[in-house]
Structures are given as C-alpha cells and as structure tokens.
C-alpha positions as CSV (number, residue, x, y, z in Angstrom):
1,X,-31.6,-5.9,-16.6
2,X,-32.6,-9.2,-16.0
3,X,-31.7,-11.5,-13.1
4,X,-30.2,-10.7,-9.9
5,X,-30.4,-7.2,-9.1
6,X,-26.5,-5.9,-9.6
7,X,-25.3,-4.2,-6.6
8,X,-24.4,0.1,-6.7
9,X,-20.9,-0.4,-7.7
10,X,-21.0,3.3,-8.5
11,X,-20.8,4.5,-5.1
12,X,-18.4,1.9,-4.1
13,X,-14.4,2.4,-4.2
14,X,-11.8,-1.1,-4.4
15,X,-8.3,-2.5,-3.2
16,X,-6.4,-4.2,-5.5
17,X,-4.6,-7.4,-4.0
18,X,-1.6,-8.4,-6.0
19,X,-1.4,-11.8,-3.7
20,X,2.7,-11.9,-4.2
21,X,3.5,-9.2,-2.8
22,X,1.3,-8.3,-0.5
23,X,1.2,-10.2,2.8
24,X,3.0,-13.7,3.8
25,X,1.1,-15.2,6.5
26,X,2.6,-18.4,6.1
27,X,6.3,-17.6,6.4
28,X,7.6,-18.8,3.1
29,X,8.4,-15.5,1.5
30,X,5.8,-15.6,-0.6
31,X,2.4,-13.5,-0.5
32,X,-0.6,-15.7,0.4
33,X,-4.2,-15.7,1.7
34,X,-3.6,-16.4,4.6
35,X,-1.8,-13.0,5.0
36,X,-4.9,-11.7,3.2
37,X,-7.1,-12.9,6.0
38,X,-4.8,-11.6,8.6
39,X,-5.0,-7.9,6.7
40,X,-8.7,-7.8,6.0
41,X,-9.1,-5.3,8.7
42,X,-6.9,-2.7,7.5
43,X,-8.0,-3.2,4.4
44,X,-11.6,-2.2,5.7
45,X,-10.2,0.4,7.8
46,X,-8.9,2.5,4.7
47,X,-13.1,2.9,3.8
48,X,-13.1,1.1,0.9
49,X,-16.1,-1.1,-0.4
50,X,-14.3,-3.9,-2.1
51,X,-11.2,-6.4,-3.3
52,X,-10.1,-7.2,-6.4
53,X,-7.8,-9.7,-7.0
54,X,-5.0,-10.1,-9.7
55,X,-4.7,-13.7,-10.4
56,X,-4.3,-16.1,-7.8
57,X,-5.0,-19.0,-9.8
58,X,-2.2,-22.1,-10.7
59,X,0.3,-20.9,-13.0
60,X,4.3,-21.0,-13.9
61,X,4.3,-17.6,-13.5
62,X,5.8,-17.0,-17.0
63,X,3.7,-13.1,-16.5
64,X,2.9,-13.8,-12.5
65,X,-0.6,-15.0,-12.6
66,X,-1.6,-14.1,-15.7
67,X,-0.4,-17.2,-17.5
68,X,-3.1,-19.7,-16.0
69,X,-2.8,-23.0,-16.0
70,X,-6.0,-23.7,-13.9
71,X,-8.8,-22.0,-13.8
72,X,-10.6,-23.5,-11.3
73,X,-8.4,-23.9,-8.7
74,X,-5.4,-21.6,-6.2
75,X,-2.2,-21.4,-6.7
76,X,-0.1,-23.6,-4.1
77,X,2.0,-21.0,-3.6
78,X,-1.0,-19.4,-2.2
79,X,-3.1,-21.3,-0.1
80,X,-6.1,-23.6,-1.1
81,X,-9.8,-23.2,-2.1
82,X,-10.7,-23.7,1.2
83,X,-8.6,-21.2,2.5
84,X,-10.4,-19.0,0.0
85,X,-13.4,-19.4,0.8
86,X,-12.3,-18.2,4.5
87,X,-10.9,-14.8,3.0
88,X,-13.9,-14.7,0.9
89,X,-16.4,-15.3,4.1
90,X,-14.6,-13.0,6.2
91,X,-14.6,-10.1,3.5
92,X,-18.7,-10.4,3.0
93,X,-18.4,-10.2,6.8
94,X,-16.7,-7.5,6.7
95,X,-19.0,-5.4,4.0
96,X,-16.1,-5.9,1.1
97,X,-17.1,-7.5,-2.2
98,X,-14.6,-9.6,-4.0
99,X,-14.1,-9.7,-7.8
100,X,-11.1,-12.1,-9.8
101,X,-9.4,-11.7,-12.7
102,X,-11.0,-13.5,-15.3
103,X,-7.8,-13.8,-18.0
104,X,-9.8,-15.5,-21.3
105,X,-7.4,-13.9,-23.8
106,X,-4.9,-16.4,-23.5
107,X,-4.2,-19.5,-20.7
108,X,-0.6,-20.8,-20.1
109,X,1.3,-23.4,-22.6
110,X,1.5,-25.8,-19.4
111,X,-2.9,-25.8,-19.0
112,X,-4.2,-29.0,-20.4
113,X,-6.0,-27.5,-22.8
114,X,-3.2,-26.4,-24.9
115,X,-1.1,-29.3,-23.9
116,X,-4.0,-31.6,-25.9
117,X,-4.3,-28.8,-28.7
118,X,-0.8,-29.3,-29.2
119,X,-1.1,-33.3,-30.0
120,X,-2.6,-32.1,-33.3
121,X,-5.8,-31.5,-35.5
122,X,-8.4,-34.2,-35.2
123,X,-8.4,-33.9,-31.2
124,X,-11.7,-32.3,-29.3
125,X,-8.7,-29.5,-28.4
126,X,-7.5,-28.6,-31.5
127,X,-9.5,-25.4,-31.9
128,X,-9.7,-23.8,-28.7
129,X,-6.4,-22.1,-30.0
130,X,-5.4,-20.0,-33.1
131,X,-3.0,-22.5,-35.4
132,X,-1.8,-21.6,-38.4
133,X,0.6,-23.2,-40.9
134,X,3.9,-21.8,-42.0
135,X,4.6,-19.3,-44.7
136,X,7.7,-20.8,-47.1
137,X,10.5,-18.7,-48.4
138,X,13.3,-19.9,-49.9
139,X,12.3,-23.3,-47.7
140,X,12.2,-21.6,-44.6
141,X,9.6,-21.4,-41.9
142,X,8.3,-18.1,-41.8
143,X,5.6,-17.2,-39.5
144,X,2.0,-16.4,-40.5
145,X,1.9,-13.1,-40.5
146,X,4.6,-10.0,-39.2
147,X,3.1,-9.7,-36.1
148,X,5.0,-8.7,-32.8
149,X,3.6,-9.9,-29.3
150,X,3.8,-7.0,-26.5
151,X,5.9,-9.2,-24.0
152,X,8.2,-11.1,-26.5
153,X,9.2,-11.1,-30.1
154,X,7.4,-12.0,-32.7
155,X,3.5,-12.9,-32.0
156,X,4.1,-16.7,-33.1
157,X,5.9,-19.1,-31.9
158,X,6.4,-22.7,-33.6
159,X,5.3,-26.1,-32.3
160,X,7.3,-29.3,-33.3
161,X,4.9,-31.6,-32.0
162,X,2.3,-29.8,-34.1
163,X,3.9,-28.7,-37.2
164,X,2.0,-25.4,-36.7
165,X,2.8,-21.7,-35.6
166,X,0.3,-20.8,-32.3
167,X,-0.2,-17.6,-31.7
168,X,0.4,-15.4,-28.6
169,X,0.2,-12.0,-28.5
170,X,2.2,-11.6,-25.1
171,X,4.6,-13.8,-24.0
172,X,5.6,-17.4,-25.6
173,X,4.4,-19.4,-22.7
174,X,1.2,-17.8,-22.9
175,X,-0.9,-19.1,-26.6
176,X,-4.2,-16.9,-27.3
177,X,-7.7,-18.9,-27.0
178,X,-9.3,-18.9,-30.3
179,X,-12.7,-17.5,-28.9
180,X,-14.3,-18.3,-32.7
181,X,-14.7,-21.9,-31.3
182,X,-17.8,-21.9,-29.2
183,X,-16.7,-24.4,-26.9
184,X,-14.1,-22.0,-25.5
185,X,-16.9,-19.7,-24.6
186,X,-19.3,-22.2,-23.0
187,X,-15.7,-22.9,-20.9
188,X,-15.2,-19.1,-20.2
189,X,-19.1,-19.4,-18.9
190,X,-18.3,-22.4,-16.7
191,X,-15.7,-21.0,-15.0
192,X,-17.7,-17.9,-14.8
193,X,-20.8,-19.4,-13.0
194,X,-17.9,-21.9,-10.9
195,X,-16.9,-18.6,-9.1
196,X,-20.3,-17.0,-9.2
197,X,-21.5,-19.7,-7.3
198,X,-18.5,-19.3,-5.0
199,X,-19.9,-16.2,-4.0
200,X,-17.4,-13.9,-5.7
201,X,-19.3,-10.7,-6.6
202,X,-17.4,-10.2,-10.6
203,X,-15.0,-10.7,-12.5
204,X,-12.1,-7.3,-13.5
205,X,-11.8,-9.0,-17.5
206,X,-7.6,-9.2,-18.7
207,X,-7.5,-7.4,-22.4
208,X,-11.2,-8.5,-23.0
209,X,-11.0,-6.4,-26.1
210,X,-8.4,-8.6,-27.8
211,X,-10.5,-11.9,-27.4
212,X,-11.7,-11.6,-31.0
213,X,-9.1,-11.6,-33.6
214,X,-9.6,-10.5,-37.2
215,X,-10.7,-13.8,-39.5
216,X,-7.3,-13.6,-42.1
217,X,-5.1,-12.2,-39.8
218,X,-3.9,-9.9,-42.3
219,X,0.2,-8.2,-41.7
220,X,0.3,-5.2,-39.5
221,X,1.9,-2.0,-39.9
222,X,5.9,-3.4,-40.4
223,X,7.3,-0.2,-38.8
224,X,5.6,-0.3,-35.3
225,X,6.9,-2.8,-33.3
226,X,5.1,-4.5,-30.2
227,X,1.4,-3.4,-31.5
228,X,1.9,-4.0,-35.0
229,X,-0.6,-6.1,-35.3
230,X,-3.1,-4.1,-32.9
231,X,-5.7,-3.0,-35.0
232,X,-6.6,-6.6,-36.4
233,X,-6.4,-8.2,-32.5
234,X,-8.4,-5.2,-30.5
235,X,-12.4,-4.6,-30.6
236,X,-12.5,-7.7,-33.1
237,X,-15.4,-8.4,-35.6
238,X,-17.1,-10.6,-33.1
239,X,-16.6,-8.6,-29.8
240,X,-19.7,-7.2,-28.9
241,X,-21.4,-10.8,-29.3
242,X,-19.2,-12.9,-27.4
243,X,-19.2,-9.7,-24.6
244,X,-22.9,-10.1,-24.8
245,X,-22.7,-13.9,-24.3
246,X,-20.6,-13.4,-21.0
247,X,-22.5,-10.9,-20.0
248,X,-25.2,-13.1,-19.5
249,X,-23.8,-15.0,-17.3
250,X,-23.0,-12.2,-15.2
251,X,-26.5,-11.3,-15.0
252,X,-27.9,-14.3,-13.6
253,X,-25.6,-13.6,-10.7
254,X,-25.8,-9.3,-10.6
255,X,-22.3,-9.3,-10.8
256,X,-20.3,-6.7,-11.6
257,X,-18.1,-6.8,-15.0
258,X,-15.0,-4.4,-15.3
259,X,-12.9,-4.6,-18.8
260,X,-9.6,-3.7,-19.4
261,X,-9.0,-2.2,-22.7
262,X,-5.3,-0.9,-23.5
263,X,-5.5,2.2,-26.2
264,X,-8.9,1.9,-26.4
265,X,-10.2,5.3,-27.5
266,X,-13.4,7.0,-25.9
267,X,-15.7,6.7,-28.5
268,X,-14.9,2.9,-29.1
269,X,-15.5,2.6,-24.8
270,X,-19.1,3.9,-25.5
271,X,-19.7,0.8,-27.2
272,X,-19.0,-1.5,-24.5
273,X,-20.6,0.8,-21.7
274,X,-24.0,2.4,-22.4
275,X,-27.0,1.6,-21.9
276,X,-28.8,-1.5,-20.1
277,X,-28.1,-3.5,-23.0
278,X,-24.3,-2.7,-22.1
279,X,-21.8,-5.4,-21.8
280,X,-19.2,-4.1,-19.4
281,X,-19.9,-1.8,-16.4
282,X,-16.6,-0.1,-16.2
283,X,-13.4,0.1,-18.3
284,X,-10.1,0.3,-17.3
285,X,-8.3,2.4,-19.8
286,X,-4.7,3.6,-20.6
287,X,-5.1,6.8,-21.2
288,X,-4.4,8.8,-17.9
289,X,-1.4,6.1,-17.5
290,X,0.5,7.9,-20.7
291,X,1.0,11.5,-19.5
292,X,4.8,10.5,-19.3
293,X,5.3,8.0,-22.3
294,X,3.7,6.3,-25.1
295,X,2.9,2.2,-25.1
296,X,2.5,2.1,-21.5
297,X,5.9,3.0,-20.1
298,X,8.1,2.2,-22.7
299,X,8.5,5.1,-24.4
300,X,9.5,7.8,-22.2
301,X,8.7,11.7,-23.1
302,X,8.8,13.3,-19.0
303,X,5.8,14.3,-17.2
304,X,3.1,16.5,-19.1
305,X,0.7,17.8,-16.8
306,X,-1.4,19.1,-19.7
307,X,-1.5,15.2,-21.2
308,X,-3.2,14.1,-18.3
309,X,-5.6,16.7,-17.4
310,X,-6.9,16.2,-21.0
311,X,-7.1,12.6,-20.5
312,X,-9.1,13.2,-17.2
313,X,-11.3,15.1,-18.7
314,X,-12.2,13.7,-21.9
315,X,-13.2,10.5,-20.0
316,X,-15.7,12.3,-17.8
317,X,-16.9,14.4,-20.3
318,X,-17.8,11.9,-22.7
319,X,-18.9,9.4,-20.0
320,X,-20.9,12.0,-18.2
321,X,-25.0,10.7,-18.2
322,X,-23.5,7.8,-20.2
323,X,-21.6,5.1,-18.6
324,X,-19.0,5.1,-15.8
325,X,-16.0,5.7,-15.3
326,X,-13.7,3.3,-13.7
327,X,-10.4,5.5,-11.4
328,X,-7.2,4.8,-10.7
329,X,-3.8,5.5,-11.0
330,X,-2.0,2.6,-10.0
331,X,-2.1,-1.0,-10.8
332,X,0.5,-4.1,-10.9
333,X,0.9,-3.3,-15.1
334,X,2.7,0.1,-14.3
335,X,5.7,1.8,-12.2
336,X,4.7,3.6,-9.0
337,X,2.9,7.6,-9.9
338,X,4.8,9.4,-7.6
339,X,7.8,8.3,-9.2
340,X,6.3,9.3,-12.4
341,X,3.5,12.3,-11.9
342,X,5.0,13.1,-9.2
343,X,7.9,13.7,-7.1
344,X,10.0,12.0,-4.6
345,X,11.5,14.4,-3.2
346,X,8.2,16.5,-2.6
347,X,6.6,12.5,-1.3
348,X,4.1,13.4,1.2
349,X,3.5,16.5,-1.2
350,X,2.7,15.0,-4.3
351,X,1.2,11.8,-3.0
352,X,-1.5,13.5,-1.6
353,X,-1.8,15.8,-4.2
354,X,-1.9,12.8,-6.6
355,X,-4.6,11.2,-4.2
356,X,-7.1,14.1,-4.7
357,X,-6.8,14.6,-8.3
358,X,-8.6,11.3,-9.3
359,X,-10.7,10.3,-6.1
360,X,-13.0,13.4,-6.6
361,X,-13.9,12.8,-9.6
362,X,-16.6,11.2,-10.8
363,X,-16.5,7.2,-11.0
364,X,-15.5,4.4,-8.6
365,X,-11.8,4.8,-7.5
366,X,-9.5,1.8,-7.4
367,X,-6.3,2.1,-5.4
368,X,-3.2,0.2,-5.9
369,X,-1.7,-1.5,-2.6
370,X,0.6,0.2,-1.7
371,X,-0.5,3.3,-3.3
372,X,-2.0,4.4,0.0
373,X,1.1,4.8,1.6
374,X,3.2,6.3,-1.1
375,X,5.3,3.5,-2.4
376,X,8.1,4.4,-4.9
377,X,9.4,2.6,-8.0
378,X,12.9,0.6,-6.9
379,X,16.4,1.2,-8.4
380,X,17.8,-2.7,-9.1
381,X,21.4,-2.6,-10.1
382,X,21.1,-5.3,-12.8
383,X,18.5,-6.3,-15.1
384,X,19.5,-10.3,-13.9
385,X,17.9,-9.0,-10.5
386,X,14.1,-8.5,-12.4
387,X,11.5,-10.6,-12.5
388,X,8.8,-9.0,-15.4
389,X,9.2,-10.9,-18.7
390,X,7.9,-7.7,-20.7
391,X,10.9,-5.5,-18.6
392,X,13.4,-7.8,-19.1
393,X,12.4,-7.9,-23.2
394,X,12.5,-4.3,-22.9
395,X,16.2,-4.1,-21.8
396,X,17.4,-7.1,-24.4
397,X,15.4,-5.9,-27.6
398,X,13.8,-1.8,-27.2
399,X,17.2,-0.6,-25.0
400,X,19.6,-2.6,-26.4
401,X,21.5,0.1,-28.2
402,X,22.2,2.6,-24.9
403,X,24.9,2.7,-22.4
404,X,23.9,0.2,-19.6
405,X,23.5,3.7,-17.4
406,X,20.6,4.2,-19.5
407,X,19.1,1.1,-20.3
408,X,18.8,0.6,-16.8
409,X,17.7,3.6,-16.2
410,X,15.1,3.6,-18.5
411,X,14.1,0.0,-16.8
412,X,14.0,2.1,-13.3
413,X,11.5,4.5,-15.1
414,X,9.0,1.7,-16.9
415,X,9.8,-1.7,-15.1
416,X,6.2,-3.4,-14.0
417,X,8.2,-5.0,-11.1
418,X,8.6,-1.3,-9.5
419,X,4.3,-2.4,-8.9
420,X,5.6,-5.5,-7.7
421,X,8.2,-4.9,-4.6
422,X,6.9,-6.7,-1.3
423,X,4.3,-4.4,0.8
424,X,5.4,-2.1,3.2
425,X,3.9,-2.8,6.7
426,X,6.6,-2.1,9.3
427,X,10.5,-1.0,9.8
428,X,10.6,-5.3,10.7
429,X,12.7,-6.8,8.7
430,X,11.4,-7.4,5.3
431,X,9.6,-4.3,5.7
432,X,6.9,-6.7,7.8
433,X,5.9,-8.8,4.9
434,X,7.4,-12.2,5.7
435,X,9.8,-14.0,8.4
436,X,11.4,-15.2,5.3
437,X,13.2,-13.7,2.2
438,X,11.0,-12.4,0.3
439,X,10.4,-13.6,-3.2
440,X,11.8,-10.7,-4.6
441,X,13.6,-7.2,-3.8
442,X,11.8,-5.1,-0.6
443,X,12.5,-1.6,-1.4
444,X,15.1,0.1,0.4
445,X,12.9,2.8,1.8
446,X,10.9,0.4,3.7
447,X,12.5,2.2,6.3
448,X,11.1,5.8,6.0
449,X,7.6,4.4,4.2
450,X,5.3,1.9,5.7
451,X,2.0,1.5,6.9
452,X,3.0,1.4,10.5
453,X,4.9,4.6,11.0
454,X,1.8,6.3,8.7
455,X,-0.9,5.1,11.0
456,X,0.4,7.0,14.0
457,X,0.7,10.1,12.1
458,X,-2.0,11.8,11.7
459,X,-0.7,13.8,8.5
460,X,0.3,10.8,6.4
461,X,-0.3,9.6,3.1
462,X,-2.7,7.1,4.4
463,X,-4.7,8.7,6.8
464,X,-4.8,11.5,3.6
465,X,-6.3,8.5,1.6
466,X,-8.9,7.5,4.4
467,X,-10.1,11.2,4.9
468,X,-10.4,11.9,0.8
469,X,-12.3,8.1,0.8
470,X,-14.8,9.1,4.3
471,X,-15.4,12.7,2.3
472,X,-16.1,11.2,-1.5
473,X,-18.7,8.6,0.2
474,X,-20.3,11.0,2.3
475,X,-20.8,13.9,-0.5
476,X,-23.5,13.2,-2.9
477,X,-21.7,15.9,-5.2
478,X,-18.5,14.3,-5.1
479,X,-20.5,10.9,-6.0
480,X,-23.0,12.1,-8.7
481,X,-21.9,15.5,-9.4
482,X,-21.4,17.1,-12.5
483,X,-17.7,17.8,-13.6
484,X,-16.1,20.7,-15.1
485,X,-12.6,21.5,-15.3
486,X,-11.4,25.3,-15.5
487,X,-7.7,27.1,-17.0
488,X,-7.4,24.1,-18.8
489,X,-3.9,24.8,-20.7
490,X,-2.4,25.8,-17.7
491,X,0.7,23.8,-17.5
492,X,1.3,23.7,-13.4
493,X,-2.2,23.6,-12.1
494,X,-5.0,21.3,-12.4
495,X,-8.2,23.0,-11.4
496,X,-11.9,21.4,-11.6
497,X,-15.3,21.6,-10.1
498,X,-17.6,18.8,-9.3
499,X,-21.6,20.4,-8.8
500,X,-24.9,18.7,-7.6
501,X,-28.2,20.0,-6.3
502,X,-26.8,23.8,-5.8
503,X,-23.6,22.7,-4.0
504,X,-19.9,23.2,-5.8
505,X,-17.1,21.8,-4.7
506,X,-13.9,23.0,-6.1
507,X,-10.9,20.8,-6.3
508,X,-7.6,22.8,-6.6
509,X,-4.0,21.1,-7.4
510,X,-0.3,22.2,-8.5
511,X,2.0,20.3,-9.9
512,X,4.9,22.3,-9.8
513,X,8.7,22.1,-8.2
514,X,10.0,25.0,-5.9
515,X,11.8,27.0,-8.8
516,X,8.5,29.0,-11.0
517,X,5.9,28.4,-8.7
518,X,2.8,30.5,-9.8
519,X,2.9,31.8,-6.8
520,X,-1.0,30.8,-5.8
521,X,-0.1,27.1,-4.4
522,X,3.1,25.7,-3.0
523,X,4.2,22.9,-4.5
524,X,2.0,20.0,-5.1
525,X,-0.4,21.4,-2.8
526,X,-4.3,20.5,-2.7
527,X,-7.0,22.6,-1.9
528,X,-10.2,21.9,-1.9
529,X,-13.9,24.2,-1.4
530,X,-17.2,23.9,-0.6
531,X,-19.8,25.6,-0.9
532,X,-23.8,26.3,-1.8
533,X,-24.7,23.0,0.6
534,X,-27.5,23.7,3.1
C-alpha cells in the first residue's frame, strides 16, 4: 500500500450516528452536532473505536440525507462546519475515528450541478448525469427503458426544461451521476481529499456498486418490479476502475473505505475486497438483513433462523484469510432486529442474545444507535404519520391491494422510519432527546427502554453490549480466530466456535419461544465457553 499507513480497522468496532434522531442539543426538535458533542462520552463509554456518520450534509431531505445538495458543506438543520470540526476534535480526543457517508450514486435535483445539467446539452454540466431521449409510441413519451427505481415508480423521470428523461434509480428528487464522465470522478476526488484534509478518517460509500451503469441500458426483467433493472446498474462494466481511481485517493490519506453493496453475492464481494491491490476494505452486505423477507423488508416470509445462520456463515467462510468482514445488524435502511429476529416480549432475552451472535464473530462490529439499548420498531396508526419515501411507496403501490389492517401492518413490519424514531436517553419528556417536539414520532416505550434506566442496571442490554465489546477487544481469538459453526440445520439453535493459538471459545445461542424449547437453553439464552487459554 502506498501512502499513509491505514490505521487497524480490523480490531476496531463503530457507532453509527443518524444525526436526526439522535440528540438535540440545540432545542429545536431536531437532532444536531451539538447534541453529538454533548454525547461523545457515552458514546466512548460503550468501548467502541469509532463514528460513522449517515449524511449530515445540505439536503431537502427527499431520502433524509441521502439526497445531497452540498457536498461540501452541513446541513443548517445541523449545525455548521465549524461546529464540526469541534465534534470531530473532540472525538480524535477522545480515541474515536470519524468516517462520512460519501453518497456518489446520485446527488439531489435541487444541487447545482443538476440544476445546470438540466438547462440542456451544450452546457459544461450536461454530462455529469445519465440523459436519455424519449421512446415514441403511438406519439407518446415513453421512457427509455422499463426500468423501476427502488424508492419510486418507474427509474425515469421527464424534464421539460430539457426535453430529456434523467434517470434515478431511487427516488425522483434524487437523478444518478453519470460516473462515465470523468469530470464527475475528479469531483468525487475533490470532495474526497476536502474531508480528508478535514481530518475525517474515511468515507462508509452509499450503493458504490451501482455507480457504473451498463453502456445501452438494455430493458430489465418486466416481471420483477423495483430491481428490474438490477443486473445492468450493479457491479457495472467500469466498476473496478473507477473503485480503483477513489481508492487512490484514500490512500494518500490511510483512510479507511467501507462499501455498501445491496444483493451483492460473496463471490462478486471477493472482487472488491482481496488483496492489497483491493479497492474497498469492508462491505456492507444484505444478506444477514433477509432471514425474514426478500428485497430488504418488503417482502415478508417470518423469521428463519436457518436463513441467517447460513448467511453468517458463508460470509466468514469465504472471507476467512481473504478480506474482512464488516458486522452488523442494524442500520437507519432497516426496522429494529428485535422486532424482527427477535422478540419483544422475550426483550432483554433476545436482545442480548441477538448482541452475541454477531459481535463474536469475526470482523469489525457496527452497532446501530439505539441498538444498544434494545429499541423496538414503532406502531404509527396512519401511513400520513411516516416520513420514508420508499415506506410510503410501499403502502401506495406494493400494499395497495390489502385491507388497511394489513397494509399497515406490513408498514409496522418493513418501515425504514422504525430505524428512525428519536433516541432514547431518559423517561424526560421526549424520551430526553429534545426540549422541543421532536421531528418525528418518540416511541411509546420510551418509558420502559432508555439509556438512563439501563445504565443503573447492571443486567441491561447495554451494559450486555459494553461487556460483549470489553471481551471481543481483549481476546485475540475472538479478534483473529478461526470460525466454525456446528449442528448447522438445527432450526432453534445457533452454535459456533471461534479458535486461535490452542484456545476455543464456544459461542452458544437459542432462538426459540417458551412452547418446544429443546430443552438445553431457555429461551433466547446465550452462553458462551472458554477454554485451552494459558
């Protein structure tokens, strides 16, 4: 590697901030830096090693963030640079790295870039976005190809001004970068090195293997709404060399490079991941995030513990000596896991039981906020009461032909926004996360889970969460330790082994309700053995 040396990111373990909802230190019911600042401490305090950040950049907020209309800049809403540059002092003070989002697939319609695309083709903007002209049928517009975006309808949308379809592959308010044009990657660079030099320590890289489109944009599958068009967007002709391009960048600065790849299979993560000509040092990857449904949420089939062991476990088998693997179970894209692996009524059960089966593993953990005190998805009565553009899609166009009992109920089980409730710090009102109204709905059980009550007991999720962190960073095995899982089609218990140097430690979980138990663990109980150390 050439450069700055990177730092160990393999023995490190991360917070994710979703700014919005997690503190408001300036009283307008909106999360900020400044209550980031304020919670940097207990952020430390939980042993972690690092921050990441969802967006926090100027946006509408058509996707919350991830619809940028700045890239170089903080969202008012937020604070400023300089009060980021505070947070970002404070957390090198405090041994935490920070990383960003970088979001290159696609900007907002509202950042200037697009807004001069737009004017039309003989402007120094007019490629950094994919244009096409319209197809003609019977002298009607018809869109270029049959492609569906993910967030909302069809993947193009039509521009008076312009005369031309643009294409977005999420929501309408949020056009794809035409990463062909090599001026939009000597941009991506620039605001690469303008953070770099910040002093941020990397970047976690938004659907980085959908930058590169196929050339002709051929018609996708027409059965197969919503990712239709996948296999001509994802790991793209020109991937690996524009990955490489970045990935310069990021080693003039050692700084760490994490891609998220939706449906991205194992063999195709190899690509990006081995080696030290490798272009991405961790991947964030669906696969343990569909043990209950297919397309990320969506589509709903109930919990299957055997789905998700097997997803575990052909991720550290085929990473193992290879690459890395990146943890987690939570994130602001998906509903809360107890709610979904696990169970609410059984919450102190299955949340620490849900805690141990991916910390101990081998890779570096990322944890959800929130996720450390048991959070649970919330129960809105109406869909007008949502904020998530892709949920409230969901309920107009996927649900549309249930009951409004299940519609909504399927919403409960698959809404984003469930990710998205205001932090729970105290039995205050407003669960402790703002003087003010909130921004959106506090979960009701604010009341019973929050990080106050769970600090003074020592049995609670979170102190579970510290102990399992303190444990994983003191044990080399549990750090570089080979992985094995054992009774592998058993459907209630998830049993593996992580080895190193002579010592074994076995990690032992059920995931079962009271009725059938097997009668060798109570429900959702962990246990974990060690032994062979000196």
């Amino acid at each position: 590697m050439t450069g700055v040396k990177q730092y160990d990111f393999r023995s490190m373990s991360f917070y994710q901030i979703w700014i919005r909802s997690f503190c408001d230190g300036n009283g307008d019911g909106i999360g900020d830096l400044y209550g980031v600042y304020d919670k940097l401490e207990y952020i430390k305090s939980l042993g972690v090693d690092g921050i990441w950040f969802s967006p926090i950049y100027p946006s509408p907020n058509a996707d919350y963030g991830y619809d940028i209309s700045d890239y170089r800049n903080i969202h008012p809403d937020y604070g400023d640079l300089a009060q980021f540059k505070k947070v970002l002092q404070k957390a090198h003070g405090l041994g935490l790295k920070v990383i960003l989002d970088l979001v290159i697939n696609h900007t907002s319609d509202e950042h200037p870039w697009f807004l001069e695309s737009r004017k039309g083709k003989d402007n120094p903007y007019s490629d950094y976005y994919i244009w096409r002209d319209p197809k003609w049928k019977r002298r009607a517009k018809r869109p270029p190809n049959n492609w569906f975006s993910q967030f909302e309808g069809l993947a193009w949308e039509y521009d008076d001004l312009r005369e031309q379809y643009y294409l977005h592959v999420f929501a309408k308010k949020q056009p794809d970068l035409n990463m062909d044009n090599p001026k939009v990657r000597e941009e991506v660079k620039g605001i690469m090195r303008f953070w770099l030099d910040m002093g941020v320590d990397g970047f976690r890289e938004d659907v980085i293997t959908y930058i590169s489109k196929h050339p002709q944009l051929p018609d996708g599958i027409p059965f197969l709404p919503a990712i239709n068009g996948l296999p001509f967007y994802k790991d793209g002709p020109n991937l690996l060399t524009y990955l490489k391009e970045f990935r310069e960048v990021a080693r003039e600065y050692g700084a760490i490079q994490i891609g998220e790849a939706p449906m991205t299979p194992v063999k195709t993560a190899l690509r990006y991941l081995t080696g030290e000509d490798r272009v991405l040092d961790m991947m964030i990857q669906f696969d343990t995030m569909m043990a209950d449904c297919f397309l990320t949420e969506f589509v709903h089939h109930g919990f299957w513990l055997a789905k998700l062991k097997r997803a575990f476990s052909r991720w550290q088998y085929a990473l193992a000596g290879k690459a890395w693997n990146a943890l987690y179970l939570e994130n602001h894209d998906h509903p809360r896991v107890i709610s979904r692996y696990g169970s609410e009524k059984y919450w102190r059960e299955s949340g620490t039981m849900l805690a141990a089966c991916y910390l101990f593993q081998q890779g570096t953990p990322f944890i959800y906020q929130g996720q450390e005190i048991g959070m649970t998805n919330i129960r809105l009565s109406s869909i007008d009461q949502y904020k998530d553009v892709a949920s409230i899609h969901a309920y107009h166009a996927f649900y549309k032909h249930g009951s409004e009992e299940k519609r909504m109920h399927r919403i409960h089980l698959a809404s984003r926004d469930s990710a998205r409730t205001p932090m729970q710090w105290s039995v205050a009102s407003n669960a402790g996360f703002s003087s003010a109204q909130p921004w959106f709905a506090v979960n009701p059980n604010y009341t019973q889970i929050n990080v106050e009550q769970e600090e003074r007991d020592p049995d609670s999720i979170l102190n579970f969460y510290r102990r399992c962190l303190a444990l994983r960073k003191s044990s080399q095995t549990l750090l570089w330790g080979h992985y094995r899982e054992y009774i592998r089609h058993s459907r209630k218990i998830y049993l593996y082994e992580r080895s190193y140097a002579g010592e074994r430690i076995l990690v032992m979980l059920c995931n079962y309700p009271e009725t059938g138990t097997t009668g060798i663990l109570r429900p959702y109980e962990v246990r974990v053995f060690q032994w062979g150390s000196e």
